[in-house]
C-alpha positions in Angstrom: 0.0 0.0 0.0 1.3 3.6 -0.9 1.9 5.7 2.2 -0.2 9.0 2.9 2.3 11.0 0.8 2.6 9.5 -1.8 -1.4 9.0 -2.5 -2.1 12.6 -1.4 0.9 13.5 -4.2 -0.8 11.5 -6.4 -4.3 13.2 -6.4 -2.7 16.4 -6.3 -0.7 15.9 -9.1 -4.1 14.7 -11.2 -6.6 17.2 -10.1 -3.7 20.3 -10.9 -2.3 18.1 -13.7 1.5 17.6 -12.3 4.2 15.5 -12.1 4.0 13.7 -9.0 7.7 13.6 -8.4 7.8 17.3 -8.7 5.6 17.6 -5.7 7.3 18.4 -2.3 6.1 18.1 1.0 6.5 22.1 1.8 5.0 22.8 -1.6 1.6 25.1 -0.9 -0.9 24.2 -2.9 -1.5 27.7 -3.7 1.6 29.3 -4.2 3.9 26.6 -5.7 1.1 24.1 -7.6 -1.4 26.6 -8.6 -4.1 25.8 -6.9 -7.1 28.4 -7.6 -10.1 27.6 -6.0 -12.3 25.4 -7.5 -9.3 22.9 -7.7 -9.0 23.1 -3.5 -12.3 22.1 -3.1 -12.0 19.2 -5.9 -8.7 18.2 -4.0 -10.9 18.0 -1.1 -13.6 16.0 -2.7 -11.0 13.7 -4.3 -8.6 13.2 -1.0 -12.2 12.0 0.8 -12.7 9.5 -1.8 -9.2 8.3 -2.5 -9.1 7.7 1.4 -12.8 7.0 2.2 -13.2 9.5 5.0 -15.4 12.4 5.2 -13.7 16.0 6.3 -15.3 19.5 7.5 -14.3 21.3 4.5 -13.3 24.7 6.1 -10.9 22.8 8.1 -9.4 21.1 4.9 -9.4 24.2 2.6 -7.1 25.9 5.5 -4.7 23.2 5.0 -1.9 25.0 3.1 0.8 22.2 2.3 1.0 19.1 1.5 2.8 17.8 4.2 0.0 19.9 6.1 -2.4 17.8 4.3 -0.7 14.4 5.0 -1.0 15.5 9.1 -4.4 16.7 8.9 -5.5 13.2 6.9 -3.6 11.1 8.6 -5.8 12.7 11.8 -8.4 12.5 9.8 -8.3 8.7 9.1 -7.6 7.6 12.6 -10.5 9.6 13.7 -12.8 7.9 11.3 -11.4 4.3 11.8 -9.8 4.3 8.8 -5.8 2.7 8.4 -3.6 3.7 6.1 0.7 3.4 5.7 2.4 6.2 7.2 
């Protein structure tokens, strides 16, 4: 099983059409992949699916990283039951 990162890099690099390998952990999604809106809440849609949880959405669309966003999933997943590979 991939870890957290490297699904979370994954996604990200679909939904904002990347290379995965060019994503870093202290990359915002914002400022260094582009982000604009739309594509944070279809980040958000597509991290709940890809891990099966469910997340208040104001808390995820303050997440500015991506290692912010492995943290706050990883919480996330534990709270809801759910294992994944660290």
């Amino acid at each position: 099983m991939a870890t957290v990162g490297e699904r979370i890099k994954a996604v990200t690099a679909q939904v904002l059409k990347l290379n995965p390998e060019e994503i870093k952990m202290e990359d915002s999604f914002t400022a260094d992949l582009g982000a604009e809106s739309v594509q944070s809440i279809e980040l958000v849609a597509m991290f709940e699916e890809e891990f099966g949880i469910e997340m208040e959405e104001d808390a995820a669309l303050s997440v500015q990283t991506v290692g912010d966003a492995v943290e706050f999933i990883t919480n996330v997943c534990k709270e809801q039951g759910v294992d994944v590979e660290q």
